[in-house]
C-alpha positions in Angstrom: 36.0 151.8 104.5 38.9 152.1 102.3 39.3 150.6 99.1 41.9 147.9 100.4 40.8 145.9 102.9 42.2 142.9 104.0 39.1 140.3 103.7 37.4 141.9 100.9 38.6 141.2 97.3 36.4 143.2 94.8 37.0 140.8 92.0 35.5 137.6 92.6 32.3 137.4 91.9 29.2 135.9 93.9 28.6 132.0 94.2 25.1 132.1 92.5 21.5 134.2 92.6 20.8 132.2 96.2 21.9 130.8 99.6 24.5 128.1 98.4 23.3 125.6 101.4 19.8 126.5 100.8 20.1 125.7 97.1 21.6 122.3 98.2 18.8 121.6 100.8 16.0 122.5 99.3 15.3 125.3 101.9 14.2 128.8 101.6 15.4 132.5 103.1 15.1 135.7 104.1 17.6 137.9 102.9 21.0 137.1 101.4 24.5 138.4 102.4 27.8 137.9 100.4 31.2 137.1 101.6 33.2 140.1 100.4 36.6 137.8 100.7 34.6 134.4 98.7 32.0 135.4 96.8 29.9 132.8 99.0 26.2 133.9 99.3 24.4 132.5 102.6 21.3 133.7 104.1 21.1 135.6 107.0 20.0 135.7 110.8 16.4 135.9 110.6 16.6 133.2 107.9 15.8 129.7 109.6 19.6 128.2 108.9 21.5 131.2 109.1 24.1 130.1 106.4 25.4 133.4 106.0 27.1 133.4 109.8 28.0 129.8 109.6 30.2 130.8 106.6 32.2 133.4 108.7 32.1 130.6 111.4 33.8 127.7 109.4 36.1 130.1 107.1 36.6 133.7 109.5 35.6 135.4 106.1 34.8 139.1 108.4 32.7 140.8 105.6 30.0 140.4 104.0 27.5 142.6 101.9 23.9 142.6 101.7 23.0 140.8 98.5 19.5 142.5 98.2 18.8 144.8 95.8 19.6 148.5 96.0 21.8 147.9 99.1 24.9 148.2 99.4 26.1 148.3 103.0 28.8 145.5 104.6 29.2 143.9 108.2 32.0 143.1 109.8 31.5 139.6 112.3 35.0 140.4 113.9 33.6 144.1 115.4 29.8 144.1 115.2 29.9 147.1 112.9 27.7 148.0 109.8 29.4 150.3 106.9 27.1 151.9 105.1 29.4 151.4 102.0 32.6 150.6 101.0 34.6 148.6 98.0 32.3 147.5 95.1 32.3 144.3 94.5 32.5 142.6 91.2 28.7 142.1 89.3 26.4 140.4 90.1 25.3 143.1 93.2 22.7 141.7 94.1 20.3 138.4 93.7 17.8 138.6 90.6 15.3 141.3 90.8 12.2 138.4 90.1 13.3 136.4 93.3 11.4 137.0 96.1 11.9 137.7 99.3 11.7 135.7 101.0 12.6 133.1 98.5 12.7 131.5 96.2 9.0 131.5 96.3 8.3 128.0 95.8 9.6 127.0 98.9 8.6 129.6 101.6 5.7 127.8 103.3 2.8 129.8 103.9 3.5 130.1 107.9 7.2 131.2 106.9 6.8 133.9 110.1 6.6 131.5 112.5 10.3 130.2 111.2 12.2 133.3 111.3 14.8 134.5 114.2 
């Protein structure tokens, strides 16, 4: 990827340390992605809502980058395609190193497998 792209903007920063619907619902996640364009922070496809897709539904935001510590990789909805890097976006990277995945702790229940896709 180059380093202007149109749908990413580097310097907006990310919604929060978790899924903004989540957060709002009281649910729980797998893993996190970020809306390189937004900032927005959703969770992704094997999480039970699937916010992170939804966003791209709703708004056609195309990228978004993992939000999981030490990685750094971006997919574009529009093509299908992973990059394995590309613009850095502005700080935070990624969600708090104490969160757990998946998270936040508190709320995964204990049969959390049976409720992933």
């Amino acid at each position: 990827m180059s380093q202007a792209i149109e749908g990413i903007d580097p310097a907006v920063p990310p919604s929060g340390p978790g899924c903004v619907e989540c957060e709002q619902a009281r649910g729980w996640w797998v893993h996190l992605r970020r809306c390189a364009q937004c900032g927005h922070i959703g969770c992704c496809d094997s999480s039970p809502a699937r916010h992170a897709t939804a966003h791209f539904t709703a708004t056609g935001h195309p990228f978004v980058q993992s939000y999981e510590p030490g990685e750094d990789w971006f997919w574009d909805y529009r093509s299908g395609e992973m990059y394995g890097a590309g613009p850095e976006l502005a700080p935070p990277r990624d969600h708090p190193s104490s969160q757990t995945v998946p998270g936040p702790r508190d709320r995964v229940p204990a049969d959390w497998q049976d409720h992933i896709h």
